[in-house]
N, C-alpha and C positions, 0 to 999 in steps of 0.2 A: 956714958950717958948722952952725950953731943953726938957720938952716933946714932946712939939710937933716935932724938928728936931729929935730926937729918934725915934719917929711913922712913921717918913717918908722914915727916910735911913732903917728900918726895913723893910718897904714896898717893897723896893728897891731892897734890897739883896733877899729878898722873888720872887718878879718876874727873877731876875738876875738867879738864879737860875734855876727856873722853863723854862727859858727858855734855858739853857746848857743841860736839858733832853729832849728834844721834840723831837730833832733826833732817839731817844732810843725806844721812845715810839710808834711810826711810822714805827721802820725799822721790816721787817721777822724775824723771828729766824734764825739762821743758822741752827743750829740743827733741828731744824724742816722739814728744806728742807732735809736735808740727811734724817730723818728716811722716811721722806713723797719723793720720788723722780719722779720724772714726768715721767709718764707711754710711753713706746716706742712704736711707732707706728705702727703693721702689716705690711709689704708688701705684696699685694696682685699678688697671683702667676700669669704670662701672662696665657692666654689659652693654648700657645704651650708647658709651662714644666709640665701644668698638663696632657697634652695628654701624654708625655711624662713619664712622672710618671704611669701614668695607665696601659698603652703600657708594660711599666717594669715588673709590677709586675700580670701580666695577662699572662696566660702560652699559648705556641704555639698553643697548641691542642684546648681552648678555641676561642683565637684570630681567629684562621680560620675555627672554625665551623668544625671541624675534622669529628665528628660524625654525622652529616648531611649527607657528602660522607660517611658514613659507617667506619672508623676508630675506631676499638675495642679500648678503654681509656687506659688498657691494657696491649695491643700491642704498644701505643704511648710510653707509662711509662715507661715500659723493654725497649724500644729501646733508650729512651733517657737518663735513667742512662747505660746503658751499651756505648751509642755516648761520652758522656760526660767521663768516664772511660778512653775509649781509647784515648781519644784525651788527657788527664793528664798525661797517661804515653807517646806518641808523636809518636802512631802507628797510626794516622791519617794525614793525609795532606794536605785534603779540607776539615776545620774548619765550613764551614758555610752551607754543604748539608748534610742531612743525606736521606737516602732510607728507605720505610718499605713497606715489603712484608706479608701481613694481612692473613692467612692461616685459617682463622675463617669465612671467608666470601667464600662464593660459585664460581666458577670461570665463573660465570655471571654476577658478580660484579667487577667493578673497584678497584683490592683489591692492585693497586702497588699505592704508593705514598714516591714523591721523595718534600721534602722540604727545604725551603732556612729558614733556622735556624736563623740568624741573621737580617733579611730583611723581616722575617712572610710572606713567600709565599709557597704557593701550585704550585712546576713548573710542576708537570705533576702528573697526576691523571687516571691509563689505567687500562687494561687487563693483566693479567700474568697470567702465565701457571705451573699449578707441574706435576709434574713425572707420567708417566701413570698407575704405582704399586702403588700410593698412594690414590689412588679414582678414581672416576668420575666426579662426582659436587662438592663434597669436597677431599681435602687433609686431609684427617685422619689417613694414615700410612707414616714414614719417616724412613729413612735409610741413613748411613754413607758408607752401604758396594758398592762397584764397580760391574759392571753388577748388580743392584738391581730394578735400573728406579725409583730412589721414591726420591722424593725431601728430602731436611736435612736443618733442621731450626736450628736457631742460628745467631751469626756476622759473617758478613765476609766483606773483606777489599778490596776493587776494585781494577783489576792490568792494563795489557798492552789491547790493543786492537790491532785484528787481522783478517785478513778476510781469511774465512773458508766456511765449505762445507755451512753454515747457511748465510752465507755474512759477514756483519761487525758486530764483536764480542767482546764480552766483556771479559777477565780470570776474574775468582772471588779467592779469598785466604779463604779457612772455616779458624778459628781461634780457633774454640773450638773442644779440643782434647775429641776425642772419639765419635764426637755428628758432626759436617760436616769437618774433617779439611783432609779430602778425596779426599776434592771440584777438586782438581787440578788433580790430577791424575784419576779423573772419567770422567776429560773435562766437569766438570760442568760449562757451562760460561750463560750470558746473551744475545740472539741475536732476529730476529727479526723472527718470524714465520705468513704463511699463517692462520696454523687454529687457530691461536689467534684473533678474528674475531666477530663483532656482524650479521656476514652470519653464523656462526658458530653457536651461539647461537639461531639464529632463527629456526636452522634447527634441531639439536638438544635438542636444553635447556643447553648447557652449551659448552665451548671451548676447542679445541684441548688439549692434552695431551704430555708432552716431555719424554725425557728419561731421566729426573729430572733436568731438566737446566729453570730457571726461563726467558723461551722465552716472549716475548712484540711483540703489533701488527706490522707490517714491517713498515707502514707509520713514527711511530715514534720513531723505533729502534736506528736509528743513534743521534737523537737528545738527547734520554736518555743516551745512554752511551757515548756520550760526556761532557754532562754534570758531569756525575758518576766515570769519568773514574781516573784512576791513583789515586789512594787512599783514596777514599769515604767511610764510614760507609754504609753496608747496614742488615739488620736487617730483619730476617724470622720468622714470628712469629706464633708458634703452641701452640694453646689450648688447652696444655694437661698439667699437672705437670710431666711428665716424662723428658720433655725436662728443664721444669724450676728446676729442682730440681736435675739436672746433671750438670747446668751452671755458669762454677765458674765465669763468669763475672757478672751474676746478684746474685752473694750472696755477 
């Protein structure tokens, strides 16, 4: 009989047991979960920050198709580290347009273009004119000197507007010594001429010639240098190493 009560409270304390672990046996690790941790879910970006993101990192000159209109890559490149330049040291004062005057293209060609830098637009895309000593179809000779007639490539920083024997006019400021900073005292300005013209070019093969002032067709003289006016970047660009290799802005 003492056996048998011995075999059954053994029984007993045996399941008694077993069942104060069952919790144990059943729960996660902890540790487990820390080294193993539940993976965090992607958010997928909207449409509008990935436009935005591409937009960013996609440069002016591609965005708008630059060289479709005939924009030397270039000419874009010098002008936009040299816009960028001046606007760090705060010799600029309209941040978001820059001008460029493409002196590698024939003047049959719409070789001015004035761009809205922050906003990726092409505001005006014409005709301009160089100096009547610097070519015909092309500007391939420039000059700093007074009575010379020859355009002068480089920066220069847009002043007052004025009207003159040419109508409504633009001052332009040269900024590099030795290479156009003449501009002012030669009355090199921007204004608006007849034979800047595609009557002009049909008649001849290419457009009137200045006494080195970068004239625009008259229809949209005033619009340009309003836009340009009072301290704009604008940027002449010759395809020669004589001029790049003289310009302490682009070194």
């Amino acid at each position: 009989m003492k056996k048998t009560l011995k075999g059954f409270y053994l029984l007993l304390s045996s399941l008694f047991i077993t069942l104060l672990h069952l919790p144990s046996v059943f729960a996660k690790p902890v540790l487990g979960n820390r080294l193993h941790p539940r993976p965090t879910v992607a958010t997928t970006p909207s449409p509008g920050d990935s436009l935005q993101r591409m937009i960013h990192f996609k440069s002016v000159y591609d965005s708008l198709h630059l060289d479709l209109s005939g924009l030397s890559r270039q000419a874009f490149l010098y002008a936009q580290k040299g816009w960028k330049k001046l606007l760090n040291q705060g010799k600029i004062l309209n941040e978001s347009v820059m001008a460029i005057i493409d002196f590698s293209q024939p003047s049959d060609h719409k070789r001015l273009y004035v761009l809205d830098m922050k906003n990726y637009k092409v505001l005006f895309n014409t005709l301009v004119a160089h100096g009547r000593n610097s070519g015909k179809e092309w500007a391939s000779s420039f000059s700093n000197r007074p009575a010379s007639y020859k355009s002068s490539p480089g920066f220069y920083i847009t002043g007052d507007t004025y009207f003159g024997n040419n109508g409504y006019s633009l001052k332009l400021e040269g900024i590099e010594k030795g290479i156009n900073d003449k501009a002012y005292a030669r009355a090199i300005v921007m204004h608006g001429a007849e034979y800047v013209s595609e009557s002009y070019i049909e008649a001849q093969g290419y457009i009137g010639r200045s006494e080195g002032c970068p004239a625009v067709p008259v229809a949209e003289a005033s619009d340009i240098i309003d836009v340009i006016k009072n301290g704009t970047c604008l940027f002449v660009y010759a395809a020669n190493n004589h001029y790049t290799s003289r310009s302490a802005i682009l070194k």
